[in-house]
C-alpha positions as a Python dict, from the first residue, in 0.01 Angstrom:
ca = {
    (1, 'X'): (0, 0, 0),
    (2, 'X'): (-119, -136, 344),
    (3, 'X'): (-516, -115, 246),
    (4, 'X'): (-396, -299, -57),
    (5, 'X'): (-232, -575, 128),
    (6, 'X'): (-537, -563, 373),
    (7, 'X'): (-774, -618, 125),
    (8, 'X'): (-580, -955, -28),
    (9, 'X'): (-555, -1099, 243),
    (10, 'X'): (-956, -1016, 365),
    (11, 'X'): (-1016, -1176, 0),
    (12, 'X'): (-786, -1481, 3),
    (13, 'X'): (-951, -1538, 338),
    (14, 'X'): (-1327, -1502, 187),
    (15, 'X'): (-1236, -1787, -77),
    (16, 'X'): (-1089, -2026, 149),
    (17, 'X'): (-1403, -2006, 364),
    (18, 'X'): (-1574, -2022, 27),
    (19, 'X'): (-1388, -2346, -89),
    (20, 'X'): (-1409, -2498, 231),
    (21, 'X'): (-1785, -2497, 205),
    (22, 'X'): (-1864, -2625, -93),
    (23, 'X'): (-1713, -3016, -13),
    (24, 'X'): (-1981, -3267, -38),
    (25, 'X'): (-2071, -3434, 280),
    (26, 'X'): (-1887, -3844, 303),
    (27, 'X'): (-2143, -4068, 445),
    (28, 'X'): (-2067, -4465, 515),
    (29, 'X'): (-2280, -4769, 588),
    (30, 'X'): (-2231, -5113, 657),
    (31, 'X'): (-2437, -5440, 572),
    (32, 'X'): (-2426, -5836, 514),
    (33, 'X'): (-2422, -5710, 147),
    (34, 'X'): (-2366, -5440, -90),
    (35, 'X'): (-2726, -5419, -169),
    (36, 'X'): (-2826, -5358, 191),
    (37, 'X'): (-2562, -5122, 247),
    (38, 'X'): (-2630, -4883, -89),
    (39, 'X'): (-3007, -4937, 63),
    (40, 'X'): (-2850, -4733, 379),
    (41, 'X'): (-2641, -4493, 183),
    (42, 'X'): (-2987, -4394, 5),
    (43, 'X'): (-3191, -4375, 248),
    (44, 'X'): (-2928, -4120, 461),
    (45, 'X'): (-2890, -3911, 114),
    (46, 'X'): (-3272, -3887, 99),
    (47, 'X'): (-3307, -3791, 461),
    (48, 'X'): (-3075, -3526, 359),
    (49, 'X'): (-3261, -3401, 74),
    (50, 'X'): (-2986, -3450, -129),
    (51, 'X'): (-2841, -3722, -441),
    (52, 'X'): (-2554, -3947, -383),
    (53, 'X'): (-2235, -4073, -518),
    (54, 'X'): (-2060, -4383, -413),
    (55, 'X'): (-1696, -4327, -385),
    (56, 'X'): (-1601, -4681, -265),
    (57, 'X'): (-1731, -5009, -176),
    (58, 'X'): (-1564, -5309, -59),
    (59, 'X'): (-1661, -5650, 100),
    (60, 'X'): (-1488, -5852, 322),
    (61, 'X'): (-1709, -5992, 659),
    (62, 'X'): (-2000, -5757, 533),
    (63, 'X'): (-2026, -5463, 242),
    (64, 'X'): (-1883, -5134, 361),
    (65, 'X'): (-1997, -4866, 123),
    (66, 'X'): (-1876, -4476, 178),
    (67, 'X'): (-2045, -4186, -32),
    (68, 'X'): (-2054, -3877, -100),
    (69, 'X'): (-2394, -3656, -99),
    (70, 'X'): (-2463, -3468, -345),
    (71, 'X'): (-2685, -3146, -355),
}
């Protein structure tokens, strides 16, 4: 019963850690406009090696633009 209970929680364990690592990276960048800023976002996701997703985007004094890359 205790190798049992051993081995649950040594597998629970391995799929958090598993979970955990499989979040896509959040990247943000700011500019006078949204154009500018995606320009940023893509040109961090390339760097990267990876795609992107933009998650939000919002302009007040300048565009703020967050993301998420995507391998």
């Amino acid at each position: 019963m205790k190798t049992i209970k051993t081995l649950s929680v040594a597998a629970v364990a391995a799929l958090s850690l598993m979970s955990f690592g499989s979040f896509a990276q959040s990247i943000t960048a700011t500019s006078s406009t949204l154009d500018g800023a995606e320009a940023k976002i893509a040109a961090q996701a390339q760097q990267a090696g990876a795609g992107y997703k933009i998650t939000s985007a919002r302009v007040e004094n300048g565009a703020y633009v967050s993301a998420e890359l995507i391998k």
